[in-house]
N, C-alpha and C positions, 0 to 999 in steps of 0.2 A: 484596486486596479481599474484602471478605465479600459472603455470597450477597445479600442487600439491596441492596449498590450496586451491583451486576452489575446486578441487573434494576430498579433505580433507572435504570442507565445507559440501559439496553435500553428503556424505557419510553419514555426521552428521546429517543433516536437513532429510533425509530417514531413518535414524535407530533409534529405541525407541519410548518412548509416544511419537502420533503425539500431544497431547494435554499441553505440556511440553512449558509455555513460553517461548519466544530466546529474546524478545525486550518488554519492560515496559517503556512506557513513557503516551501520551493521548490517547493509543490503546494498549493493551495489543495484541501481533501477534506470534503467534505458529508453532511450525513446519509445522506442517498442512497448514496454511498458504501460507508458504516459499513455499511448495510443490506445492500452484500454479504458479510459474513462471519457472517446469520446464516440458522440454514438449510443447504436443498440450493445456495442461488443460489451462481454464479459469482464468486468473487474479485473485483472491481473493475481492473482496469489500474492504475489513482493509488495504491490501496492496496501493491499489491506495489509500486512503484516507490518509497512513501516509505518501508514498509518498507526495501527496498535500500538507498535510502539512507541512512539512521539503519546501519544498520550499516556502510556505507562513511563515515560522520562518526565514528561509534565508533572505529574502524580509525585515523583521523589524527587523533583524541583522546588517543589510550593507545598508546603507543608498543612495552609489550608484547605488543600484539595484531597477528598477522597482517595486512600487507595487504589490502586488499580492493578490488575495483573493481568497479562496477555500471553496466553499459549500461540505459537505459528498455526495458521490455517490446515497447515498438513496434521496434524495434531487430531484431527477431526475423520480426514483419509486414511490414518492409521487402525481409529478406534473404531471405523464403520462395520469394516467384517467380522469384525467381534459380535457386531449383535446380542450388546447386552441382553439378558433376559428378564424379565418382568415380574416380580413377585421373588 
């Protein structure tokens, strides 16, 4: 992409419903969204997991590519109060 439609993008993804899907597939992800990756703000949860998963469809696309497996982000928030124990 040339520097124009970067912030051709950016102009887009910042202007109107933040609540306006951009991507429909196993996560529906919204401006709002996109809006986390610019900036200091925080990653979005939907983004890293559709990330994840685009490369776990890669992975059982191409059969030269390494396996891959991807649990959701919440996955993590679930197992935290458990405080596995040590030994």
């Amino acid at each position: 992409m040339e520097e124009v439609d970067i912030e051709q993008l950016i102009s887009s993804i910042n202007s109107g419903n933040p609540q306006e899907k951009l991507v429909q597939h196993w996560l529906s992800l919204t401006k709002e969204d996109f809006r986390t990756l610019q900036g200091s703000e925080f990653i979005n949860d939907k983004i890293i997991d559709s990330y994840m998963k685009l490369i776990q469809q890669r992975s059982l696309e191409c059969p030269n590519l390494p396996r891959t497996y991807a649990c959701t982000t919440l996955l993590f928030t679930k197992l935290k109060p458990l405080e596995w124990r040590k030994g």
